[in-house]
DRENNU-626026 format. One record per residue (C-alpha): residue in three letters; x, y, z. Coordinates in steps of 0.1 Angstrom, whole numbers, padded with zeros to 4 digits, always signed. Layout:
BEGIN
ALAXYZ...
//
This chain:
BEGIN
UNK+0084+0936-0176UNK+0088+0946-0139UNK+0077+0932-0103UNK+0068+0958-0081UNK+0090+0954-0046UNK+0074+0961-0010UNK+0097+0993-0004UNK+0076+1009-0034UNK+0106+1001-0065UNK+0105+0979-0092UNK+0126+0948-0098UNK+0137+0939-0139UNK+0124+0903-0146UNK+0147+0887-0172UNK+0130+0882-0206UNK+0116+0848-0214UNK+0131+0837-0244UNK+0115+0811-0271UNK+0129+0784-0287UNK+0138+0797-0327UNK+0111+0783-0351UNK+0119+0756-0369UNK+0108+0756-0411UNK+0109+0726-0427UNK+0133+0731-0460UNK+0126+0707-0488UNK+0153+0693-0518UNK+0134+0719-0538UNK+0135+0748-0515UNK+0174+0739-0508UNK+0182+0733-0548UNK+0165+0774-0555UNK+0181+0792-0532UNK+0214+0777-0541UNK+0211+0801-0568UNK+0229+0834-0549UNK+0253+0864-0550UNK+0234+0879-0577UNK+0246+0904-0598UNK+0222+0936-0601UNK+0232+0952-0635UNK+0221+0988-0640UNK+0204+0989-0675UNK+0195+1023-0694UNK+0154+1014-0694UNK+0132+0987-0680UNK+0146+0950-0691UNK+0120+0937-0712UNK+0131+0904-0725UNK+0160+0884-0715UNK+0171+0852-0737UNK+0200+0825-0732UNK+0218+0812-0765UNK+0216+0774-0762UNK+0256+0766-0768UNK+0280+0768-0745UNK+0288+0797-0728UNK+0255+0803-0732UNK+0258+0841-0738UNK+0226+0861-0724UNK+0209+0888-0742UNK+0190+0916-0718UNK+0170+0940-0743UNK+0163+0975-0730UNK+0151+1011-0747UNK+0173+1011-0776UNK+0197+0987-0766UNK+0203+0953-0762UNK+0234+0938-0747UNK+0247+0903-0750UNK+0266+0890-0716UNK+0289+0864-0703UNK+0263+0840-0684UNK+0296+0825-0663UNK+0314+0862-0655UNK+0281+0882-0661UNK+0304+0903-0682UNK+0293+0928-0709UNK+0303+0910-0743UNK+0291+0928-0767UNK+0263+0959-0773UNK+0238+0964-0804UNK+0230+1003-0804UNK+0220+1003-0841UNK+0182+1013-0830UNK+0161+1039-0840UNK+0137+1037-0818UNK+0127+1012-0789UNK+0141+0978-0791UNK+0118+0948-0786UNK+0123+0907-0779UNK+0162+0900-0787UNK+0165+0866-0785UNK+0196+0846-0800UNK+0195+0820-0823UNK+0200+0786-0803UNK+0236+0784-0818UNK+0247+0818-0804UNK+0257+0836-0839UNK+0225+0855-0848UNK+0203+0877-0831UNK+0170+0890-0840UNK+0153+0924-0827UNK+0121+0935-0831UNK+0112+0974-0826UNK+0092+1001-0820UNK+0086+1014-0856UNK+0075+0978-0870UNK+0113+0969-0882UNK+0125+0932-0876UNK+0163+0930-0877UNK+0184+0901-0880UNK+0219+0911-0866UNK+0252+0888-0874UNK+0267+0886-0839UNK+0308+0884-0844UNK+0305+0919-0866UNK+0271+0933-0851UNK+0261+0938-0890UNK+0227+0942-0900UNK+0221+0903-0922UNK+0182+0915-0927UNK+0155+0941-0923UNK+0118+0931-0928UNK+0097+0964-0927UNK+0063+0950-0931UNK+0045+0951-0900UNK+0025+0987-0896UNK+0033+0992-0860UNK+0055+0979-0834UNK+0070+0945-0830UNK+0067+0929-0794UNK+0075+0896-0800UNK+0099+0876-0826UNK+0113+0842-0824UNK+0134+0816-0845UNK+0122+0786-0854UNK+0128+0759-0831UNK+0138+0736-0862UNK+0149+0759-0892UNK+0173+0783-0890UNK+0163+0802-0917UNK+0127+0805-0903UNK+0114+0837-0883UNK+0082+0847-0869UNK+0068+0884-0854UNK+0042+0893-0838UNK+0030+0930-0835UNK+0006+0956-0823UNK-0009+0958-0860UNK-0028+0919-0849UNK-0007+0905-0873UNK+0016+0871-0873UNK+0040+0870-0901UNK+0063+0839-0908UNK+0100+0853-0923UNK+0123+0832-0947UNK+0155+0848-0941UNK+0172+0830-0971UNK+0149+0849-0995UNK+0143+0883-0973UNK+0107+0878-0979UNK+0076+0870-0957UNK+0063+0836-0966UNK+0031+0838-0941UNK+0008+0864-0930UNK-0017+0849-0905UNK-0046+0873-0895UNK-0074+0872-0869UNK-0060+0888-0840UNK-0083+0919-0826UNK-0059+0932-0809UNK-0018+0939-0798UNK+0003+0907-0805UNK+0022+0905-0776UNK+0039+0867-0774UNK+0048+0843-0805UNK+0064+0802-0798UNK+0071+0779-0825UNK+0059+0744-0823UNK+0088+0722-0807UNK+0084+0695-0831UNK+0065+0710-0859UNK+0081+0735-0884UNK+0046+0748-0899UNK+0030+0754-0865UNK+0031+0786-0847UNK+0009+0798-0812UNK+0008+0838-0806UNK-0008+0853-0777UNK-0025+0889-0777UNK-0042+0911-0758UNK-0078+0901-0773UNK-0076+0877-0745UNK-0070+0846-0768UNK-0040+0822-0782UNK-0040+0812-0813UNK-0025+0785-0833UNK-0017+0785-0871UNK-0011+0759-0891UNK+0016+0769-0924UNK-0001+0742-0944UNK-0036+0751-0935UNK-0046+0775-0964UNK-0081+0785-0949UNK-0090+0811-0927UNK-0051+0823-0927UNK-0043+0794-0913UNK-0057+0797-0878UNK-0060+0762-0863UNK-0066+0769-0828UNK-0085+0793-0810UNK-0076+0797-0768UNK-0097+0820-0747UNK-0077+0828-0719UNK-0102+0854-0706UNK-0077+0879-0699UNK-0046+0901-0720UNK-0022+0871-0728UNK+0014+0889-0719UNK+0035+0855-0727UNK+0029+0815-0740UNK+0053+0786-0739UNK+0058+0753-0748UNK+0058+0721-0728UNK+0082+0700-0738UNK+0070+0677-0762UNK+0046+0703-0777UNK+0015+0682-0766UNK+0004+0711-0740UNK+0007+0747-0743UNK+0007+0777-0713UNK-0005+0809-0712UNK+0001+0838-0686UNK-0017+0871-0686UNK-0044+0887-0659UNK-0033+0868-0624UNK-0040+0835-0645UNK-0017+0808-0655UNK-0037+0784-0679UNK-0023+0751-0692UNK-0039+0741-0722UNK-0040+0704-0737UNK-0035+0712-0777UNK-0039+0673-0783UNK-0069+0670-0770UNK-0084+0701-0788UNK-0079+0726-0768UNK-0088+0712-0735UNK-0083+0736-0703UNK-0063+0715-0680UNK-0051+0739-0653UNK-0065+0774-0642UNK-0038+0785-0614UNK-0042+0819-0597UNK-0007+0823-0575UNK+0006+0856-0583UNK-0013+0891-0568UNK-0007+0912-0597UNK-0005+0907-0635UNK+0016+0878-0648UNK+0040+0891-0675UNK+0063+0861-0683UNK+0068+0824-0683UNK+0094+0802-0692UNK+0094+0764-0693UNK+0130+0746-0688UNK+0132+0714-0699UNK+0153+0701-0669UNK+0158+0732-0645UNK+0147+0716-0615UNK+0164+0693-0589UNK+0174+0657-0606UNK+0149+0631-0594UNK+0160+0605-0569UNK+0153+0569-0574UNK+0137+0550-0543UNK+0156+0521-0525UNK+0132+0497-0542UNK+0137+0511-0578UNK+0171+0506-0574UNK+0168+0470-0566UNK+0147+0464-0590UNK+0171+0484-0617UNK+0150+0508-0620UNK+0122+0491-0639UNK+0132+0509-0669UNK+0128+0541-0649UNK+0168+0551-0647UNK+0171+0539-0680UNK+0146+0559-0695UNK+0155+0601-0702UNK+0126+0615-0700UNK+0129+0603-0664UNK+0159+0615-0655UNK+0150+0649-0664UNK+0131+0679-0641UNK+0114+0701-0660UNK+0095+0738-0639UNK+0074+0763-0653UNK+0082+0798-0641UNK+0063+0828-0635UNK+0074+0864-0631UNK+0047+0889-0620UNK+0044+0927-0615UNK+0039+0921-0576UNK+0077+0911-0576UNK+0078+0877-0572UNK+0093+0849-0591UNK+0075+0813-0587UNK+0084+0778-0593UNK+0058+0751-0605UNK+0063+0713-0609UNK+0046+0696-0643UNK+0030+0671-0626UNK+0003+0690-0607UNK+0015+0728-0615UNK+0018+0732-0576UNK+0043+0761-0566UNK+0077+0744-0555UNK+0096+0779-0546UNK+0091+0815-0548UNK+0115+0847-0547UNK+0110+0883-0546UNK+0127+0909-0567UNK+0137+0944-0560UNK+0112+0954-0583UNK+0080+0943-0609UNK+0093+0910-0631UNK+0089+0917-0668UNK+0108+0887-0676UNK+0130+0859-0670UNK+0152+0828-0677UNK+0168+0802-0668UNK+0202+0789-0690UNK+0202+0759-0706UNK+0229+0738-0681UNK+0208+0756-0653UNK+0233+0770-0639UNK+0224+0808-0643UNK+0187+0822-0636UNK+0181+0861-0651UNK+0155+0881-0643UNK+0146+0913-0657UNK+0125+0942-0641UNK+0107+0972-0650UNK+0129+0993-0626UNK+0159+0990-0646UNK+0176+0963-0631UNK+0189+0933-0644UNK+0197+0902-0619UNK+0219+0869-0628UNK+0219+0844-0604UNK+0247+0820-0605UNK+0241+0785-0589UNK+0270+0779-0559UNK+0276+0741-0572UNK+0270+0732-0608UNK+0236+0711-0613UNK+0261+0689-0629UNK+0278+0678-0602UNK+0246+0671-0585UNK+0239+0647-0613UNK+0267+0626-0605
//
């Protein structure tokens, strides 16, 4: 800006300058972004599943093309690397003690690898056409299950090398597969015949199929709350929490995400630790410090194809916290001790966040 001067010449005004903008940060907002100097690791194909073992160190498996490659979740350091793949690799995820691994793949093959020698403990060829999804059971170690693009759900005993369960009714690709928390028979997969399903091992009718969810769009992932009471699905822009107790109830519709929702992952106590009120303390607590359950912070998280990663409370499944990615989110984790947050995208990168201070500490 310029004044004009009598003599015909113009005079430089200085620039008003505004006071900054002030943001209100809350605990929540200041306990996420403690999570920092992340390390973007270069991987051969888009990352399509990412899975923490559940014993210290908590190893981290990243699963891409043919590959699938186990890291340090402290160091971010490459520990070990399963190459013994045909074809495309699908859904490693490590048994919760950290010394088995299963793979799905591209061909239908499930493959259950020993992880000090990387060996090949089984093969279960049964499945017609690829395998997206496999899981451990939650209770059994000796219990898989798979879902594939042939519709089908098939329960494995790995101490017989033989499929004890073949669930149909599935129209479609079998894209997601969680076991029951609590229950050993119980199963949910999610498919792209827009609907969940829940089978039942010691239901003999009808294959089993307890449950019928329609999400009303492709179901890309599912997840357990904890206590296995209520169940989420993500797929379309949609996150839908569904109340299993109560037959199948709809609880939640949420639309937060622009583009499609590919993953979700519920931690049981990822978020900042609860703080007690002056008058809960004085009262000790009214059984509220005593109890667990109430010391813990369990999120939902979502990772869309518009980039983002979002945070939601389990209370009312509002959004808490959000963070973009260099790049579409095909899945995502957070470590047991919450300490580390991976992320997966389809642009080849893998990205572990360390937290800066243990959650630990912030316990005490």
């Amino acid at each position: 800006m310029a004044e004009r001067n009598n003599d015909g010449t113009y005079l430089k005004l200085p620039v008003k300058r505004y006071a900054a903008r002030t943001i209100r940060e809350t605990a929540e907002g200041r306990y996420w972004k403690a999570y920092k100097a992340p390390s973007l690791l270069n991987q051969v194909s888009q990352v399509t599943c990412v899975d923490f073992a559940d014993v210290y160190p908590y190893a981290l498996a990243a699963t891409s093309s043919a590959r699938v490659t186990v890291y340090n979740s402290t160091t971010r350091r490459v520990q070990k690397t399963f190459t013994r793949f045909k074809d495309i690799a699908y859904s490693g995820v490590l048994r919760s003690d950290g010394r088995a691994m299963v793979v799905g793949g591209q061909m239908g093959a499930v493959q259950l690898f020993d992880m000090s020698s990387r060996s090949i403990l089984r093969k279960f060829t049964l499945h017609t056409r690829a395998v997206r999804a496999v899981r451990f059971s939650p209770q059994n170690y000796t219990q898989l299950c798979s879902g594939s693009d042939d519709g089908t759900v098939r329960v494995w005993d790995v101490s017989a090398g033989a499929c004890t369960r073949r669930h149909d009714g599935h129209t479609d690709y079998v894209r997601s597969i969680e076991g029951h928390p609590t229950s050993t028979d119980t199963w949910a997969s999610g498919s792209y015949d827009h609907t969940v399903r829940l089978w039942d091992g010691r239901d003999n009718s009808a294959g089993g199929a307890g449950m019928k969810l329609d999400h009303g769009a492709p179901v890309e992932d599912i997840a357990w709350l904890p206590g296995g009471s209520l169940l989420v699905s993500v797929g379309g822009q949609d996150v839908c929490v569904w109340d299993i107790l109560g037959g199948g109830k709809l609880l939640q519709r949420l639309r937060c995400h622009q583009k499609t929702i590919m993953t979700a992952f519920i931690a049981p106590d990822g978020g900042p630790p609860p703080v007690l009120d002056d008058a809960m303390l004085a009262n000790g607590g009214g059984g509220y410090a005593r109890s667990a359950m109430a010391r813990t912070a369990p999120r939902l998280l979502t990772g869309s194809l518009d980039g983002h990663v979002k945070v939601h409370e389990l209370d009312t499944f509002t959004v808490t916290h959000s963070a973009k990615y260099p790049g579409p989110v095909l899945a995502l984790a957070l470590s047991p001790d919450a300490n580390a947050l991976a992320v997966g995208t389809a642009n080849k990168l893998l990205s572990i966040r360390r937290r800066t201070k243990p959650r630990e500490q912030l316990d005490a």
